[in-house]
N, C-alpha and C positions, 0 to 999 in steps of 0.2 A: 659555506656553513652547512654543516649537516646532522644540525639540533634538532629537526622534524623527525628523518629517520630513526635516530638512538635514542629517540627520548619520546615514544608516542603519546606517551601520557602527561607531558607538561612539564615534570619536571625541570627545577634548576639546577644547573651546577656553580662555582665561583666564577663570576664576569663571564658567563654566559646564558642569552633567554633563552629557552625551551618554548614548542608549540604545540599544539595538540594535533588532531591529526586533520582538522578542519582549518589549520594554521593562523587559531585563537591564540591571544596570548595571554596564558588564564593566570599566571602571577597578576598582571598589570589587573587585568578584569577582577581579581581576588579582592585587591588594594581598594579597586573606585570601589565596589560594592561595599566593603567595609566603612568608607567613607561616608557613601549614599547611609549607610545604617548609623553612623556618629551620628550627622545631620539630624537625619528622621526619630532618633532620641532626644536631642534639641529641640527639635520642632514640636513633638508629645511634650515636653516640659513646656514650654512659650504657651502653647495652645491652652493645656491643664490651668497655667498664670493668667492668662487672659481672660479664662471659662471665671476663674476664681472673681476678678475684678468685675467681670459684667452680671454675678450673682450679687458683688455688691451696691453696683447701679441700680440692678432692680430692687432690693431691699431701699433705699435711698428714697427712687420713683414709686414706690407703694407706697412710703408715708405723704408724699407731695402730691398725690394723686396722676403725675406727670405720667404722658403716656410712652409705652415703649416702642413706639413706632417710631421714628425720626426720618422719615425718606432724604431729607435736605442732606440733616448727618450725614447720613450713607452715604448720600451721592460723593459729599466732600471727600470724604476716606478714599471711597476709589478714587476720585480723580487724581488727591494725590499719592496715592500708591503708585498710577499708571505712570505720573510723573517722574516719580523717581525708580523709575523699573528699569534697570541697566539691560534689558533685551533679549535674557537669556532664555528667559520665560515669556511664552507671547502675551499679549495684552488679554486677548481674549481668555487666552487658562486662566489669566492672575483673574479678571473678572468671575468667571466662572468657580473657583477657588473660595475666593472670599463672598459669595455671595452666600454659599454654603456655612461659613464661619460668622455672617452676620445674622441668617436665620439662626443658625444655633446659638449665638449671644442674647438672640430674641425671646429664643425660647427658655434659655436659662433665667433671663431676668425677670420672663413671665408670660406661659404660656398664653398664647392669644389662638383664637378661635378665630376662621377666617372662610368666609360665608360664599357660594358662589352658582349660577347656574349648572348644578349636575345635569347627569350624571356624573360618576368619576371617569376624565376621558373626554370630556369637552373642552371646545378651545382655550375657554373660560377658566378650566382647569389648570390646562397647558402655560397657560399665561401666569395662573398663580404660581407655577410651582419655579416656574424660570424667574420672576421678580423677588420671591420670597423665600425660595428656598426648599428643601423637602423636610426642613423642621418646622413648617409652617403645619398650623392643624387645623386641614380645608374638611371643610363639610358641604355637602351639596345640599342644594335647594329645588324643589320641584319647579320654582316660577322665578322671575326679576320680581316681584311683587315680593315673593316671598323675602329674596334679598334682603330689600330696603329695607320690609318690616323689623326685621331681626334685627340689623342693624341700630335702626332706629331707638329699639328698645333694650340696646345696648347687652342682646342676646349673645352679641357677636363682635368682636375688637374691630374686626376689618371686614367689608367684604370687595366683591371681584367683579365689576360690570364691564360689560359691550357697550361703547358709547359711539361708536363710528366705524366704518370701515370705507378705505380707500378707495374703493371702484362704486360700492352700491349707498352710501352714503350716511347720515346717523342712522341711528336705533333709537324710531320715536319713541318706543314706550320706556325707554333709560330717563330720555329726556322730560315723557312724562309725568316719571315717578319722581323727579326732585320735587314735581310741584304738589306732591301729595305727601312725601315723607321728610322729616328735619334730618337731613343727614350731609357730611362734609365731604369734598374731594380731599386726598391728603396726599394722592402722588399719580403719574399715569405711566403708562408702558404701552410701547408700541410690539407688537408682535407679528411675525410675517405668518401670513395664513398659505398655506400651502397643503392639497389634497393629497392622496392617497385613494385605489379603489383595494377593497379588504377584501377576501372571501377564505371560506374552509378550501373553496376548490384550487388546484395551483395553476391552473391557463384561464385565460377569457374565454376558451372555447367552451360554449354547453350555459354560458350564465346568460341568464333570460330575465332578470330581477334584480333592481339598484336601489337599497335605501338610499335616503339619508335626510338632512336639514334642509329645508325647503334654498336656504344662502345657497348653499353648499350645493344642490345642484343645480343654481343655475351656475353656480360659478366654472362650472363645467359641462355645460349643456354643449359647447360645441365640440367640444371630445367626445361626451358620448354618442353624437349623432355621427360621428366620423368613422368610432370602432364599436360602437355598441347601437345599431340605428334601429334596431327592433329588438332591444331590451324593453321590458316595462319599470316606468319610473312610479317610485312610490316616496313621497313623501312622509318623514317621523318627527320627533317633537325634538333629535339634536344627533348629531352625527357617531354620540355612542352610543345613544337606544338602538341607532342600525346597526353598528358592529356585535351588539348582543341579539340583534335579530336573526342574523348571517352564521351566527354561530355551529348552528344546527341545521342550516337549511341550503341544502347542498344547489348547486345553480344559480345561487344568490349571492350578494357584493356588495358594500358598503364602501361609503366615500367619507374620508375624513382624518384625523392626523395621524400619519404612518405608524405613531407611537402606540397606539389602539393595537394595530397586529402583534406585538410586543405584551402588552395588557390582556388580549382575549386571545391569543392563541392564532389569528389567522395568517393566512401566506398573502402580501401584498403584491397583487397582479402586476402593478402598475403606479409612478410618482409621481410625482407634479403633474399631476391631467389637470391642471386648472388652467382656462382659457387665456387668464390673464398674468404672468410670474409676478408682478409688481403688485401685489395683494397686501396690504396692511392692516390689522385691527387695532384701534385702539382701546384702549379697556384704562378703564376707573378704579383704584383703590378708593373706596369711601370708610369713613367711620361717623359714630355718632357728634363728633364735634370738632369744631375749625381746627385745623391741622397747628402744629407749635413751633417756635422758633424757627430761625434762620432768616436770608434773604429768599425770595420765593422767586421764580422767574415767570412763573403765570399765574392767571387768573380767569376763574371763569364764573359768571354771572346769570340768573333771570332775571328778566324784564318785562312789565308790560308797559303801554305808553297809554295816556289819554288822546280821545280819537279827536285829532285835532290837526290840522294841517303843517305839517314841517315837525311833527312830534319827534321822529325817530331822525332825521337831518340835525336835529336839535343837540339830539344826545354825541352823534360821530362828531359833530361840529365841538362843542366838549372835549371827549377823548382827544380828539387833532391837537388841538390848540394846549392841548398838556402834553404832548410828545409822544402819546401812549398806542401803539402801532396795534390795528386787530386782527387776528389772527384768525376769527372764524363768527360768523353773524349769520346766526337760523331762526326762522319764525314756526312755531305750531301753533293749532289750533290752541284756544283753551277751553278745556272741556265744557268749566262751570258757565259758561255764556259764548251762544254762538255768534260767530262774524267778528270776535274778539281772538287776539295772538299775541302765544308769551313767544319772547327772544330769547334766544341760548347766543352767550358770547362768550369768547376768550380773548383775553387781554393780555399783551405782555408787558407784564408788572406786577409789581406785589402790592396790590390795592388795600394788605394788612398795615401797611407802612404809615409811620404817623404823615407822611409827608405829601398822603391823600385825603389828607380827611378833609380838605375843604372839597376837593373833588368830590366824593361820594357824598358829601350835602349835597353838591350840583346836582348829582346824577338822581339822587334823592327827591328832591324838588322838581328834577324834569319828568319822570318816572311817574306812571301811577302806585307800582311794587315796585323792589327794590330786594334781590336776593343773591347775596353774594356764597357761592357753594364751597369757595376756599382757593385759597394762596397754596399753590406747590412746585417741587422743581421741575424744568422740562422734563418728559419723559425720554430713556434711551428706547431706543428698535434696537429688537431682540430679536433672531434667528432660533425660533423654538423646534426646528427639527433635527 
């Protein structure tokens, strides 16, 4: 055949293809594109129908006071979407896809306010935008204190805490703040925490100076001593105040999520310098009240106990004996009297369930308090880089 040479430009003739001169076959490629564009008018029409129904959910949920957050919902939708996903499209796109399509349903049926430790650029950040989307509308907080307050006082629909991390362990002042503000868990997200060093400059040669979050570097203290062993380390109050510090300040480097050089402009030296890859934070969606509907697959609780012999053996012995598996059991300090400790627990179970209530009398009765933060679904781990 010698349709490439007499026809360099694609052309057809009758029962013969024609190629270009890259030996494309731009009829056939003409057709899928055209197709791909049928589709993608379908798809704009579905979307426009769907935008239209969840404007009238939220009109619905404004007069019932009901809230537009449903984490349980969600979770269901996706799972079964992924279930009937014939494989053409991977899992992860279709996640990533409609995660986008359920913030924007959210935002449609009523914009929410979604509260979290700034600046814009911290992991906190990072986490909101991959749980919720980027039609969520995040507003940073100078403090956790701040957080809660806001929340609390219903300044704010949702907001975004650090409650754990993998390797260095809770965030007591997360844990201390349930015991100081009324506020509810309503869903969690696991996020993989992974460094970045940032700089205006484009080598490691010549940088003498490393912000960042005090976490953050230790979380890679033993990389910097390997390639940076006589830098000076300087601790800041979160890993984008340093990338806004590095801005301007030629010799200098910030550690923190590679999305930041993207965000402020700088050249990323170096990836994953974190000592440890198996790095995870967990992080708390809270709002001002117990999370709604569905079956919940956790639960997490304060405690404190009467100082009395077998008090806290008392309470697992309980849990046991109802089938109820735990899942994490910490003690702090409590501020308001010393040599006294509240307990942070996670349950797996929906202790909203009427099918506890004689439980949670038990638990009530053995308890000096008794604070349960809220019924939600497990969290996924999420790959935020």
């Amino acid at each position: 055949m010698n349709c490439k040479g007499d026809n360099m430009g694609g052309n057809r003739q009758s029962g013969k293809i024609f190629f270009d001169d890259k030996g494309v076959d731009k009829k056939k490629l003409e057709d899928i594109r055209s197709k791909i564009d049928h589709i993608d008018k379908g798809l704009l029409e579905l979307l426009n129908h769907r935008a239209a129904l969840c404007k009238e959910v939220g009109e619905i949920k404004s007069i019932s006071k009901e809230s537009v957050f449903k984490p349980f919902r969600e979770k269901e939708v996706m799972k079964k979407l992924i279930s009937q996903n014939p494989g053409h499209l991977p899992d992860d796109h279709l996640r990533a896809i409609y995660r986008e399509i359920l913030s924007s349903s959210r935002k449609l049926q009523q914009p929410q306010k979604v509260v979290y430790l700034g600046p814009e650029g911290t992991f906190s950040y990072f986490a909101g935008i991959e749980y919720l989307g980027h039609s969520a509308d995040l507003k940073p907080c100078n403090s956790l204190k701040e957080v809660f307050q806001i929340v609390e006082k219903r300044e704010a629909e949702l907001g975004i805490i650090p409650l754990e991390n993998s390797l260095q362990g809770s965030v007591g002042q997360s844990l201390d703040l349930f015991l100081m503000y009324k506020v509810f868990i309503q869903a969690e997200v696991f996020c993989k925490t992974s460094h970045s060093l940032l700089s205006s400059d484009t080598s490691l040669t010549g940088i003498q100076t490393v912000y960042s979050h005090p976490q953050a570097l230790e979380q890679c203290s033993n990389w910097l001593r390997t390639h940076l062993p006589e830098v000076i380390i300087i601790p800041v109050e979160s890993t984008s105040a340093a990338a806004i510090k590095v801005i301007d300040e030629k010799g200098s480097a910030a550690i923190g999520h590679e999305k930041l050089g993207d965000m402020f402009g700088l050249n990323i030296l170096s990836s994953r310098i974190e000592d440890l890859p198996d790095n995870w934070t967990r992080f708390m969606i809270i709002g001002p009240t117990p999370p709604e509907g569905g079956h919940q697959d956790k639960t997490s609780l304060l405690f404190t106990l009467p100082d009395k012999s077998g008090a806290l053996a008392g309470v697992l012995t309980v849990l046991a004996q109802n089938g109820i598996n735990l899942k994490k059991l910490e003690s702090r300090p409590l501020r308001s009297e010393k040599w006294k400790y509240v307990f942070f627990a996670d349950l797996e179970c929906d202790l909203s369930g009427e099918q506890y209530q004689d439980l949670k009398m038990e638990l009530s009765r053995r308890c000096s308090s008794l604070q349960i933060l809220g019924s939600y679904p497990a969290g996924a781990y999420i790959q935020t880089l």
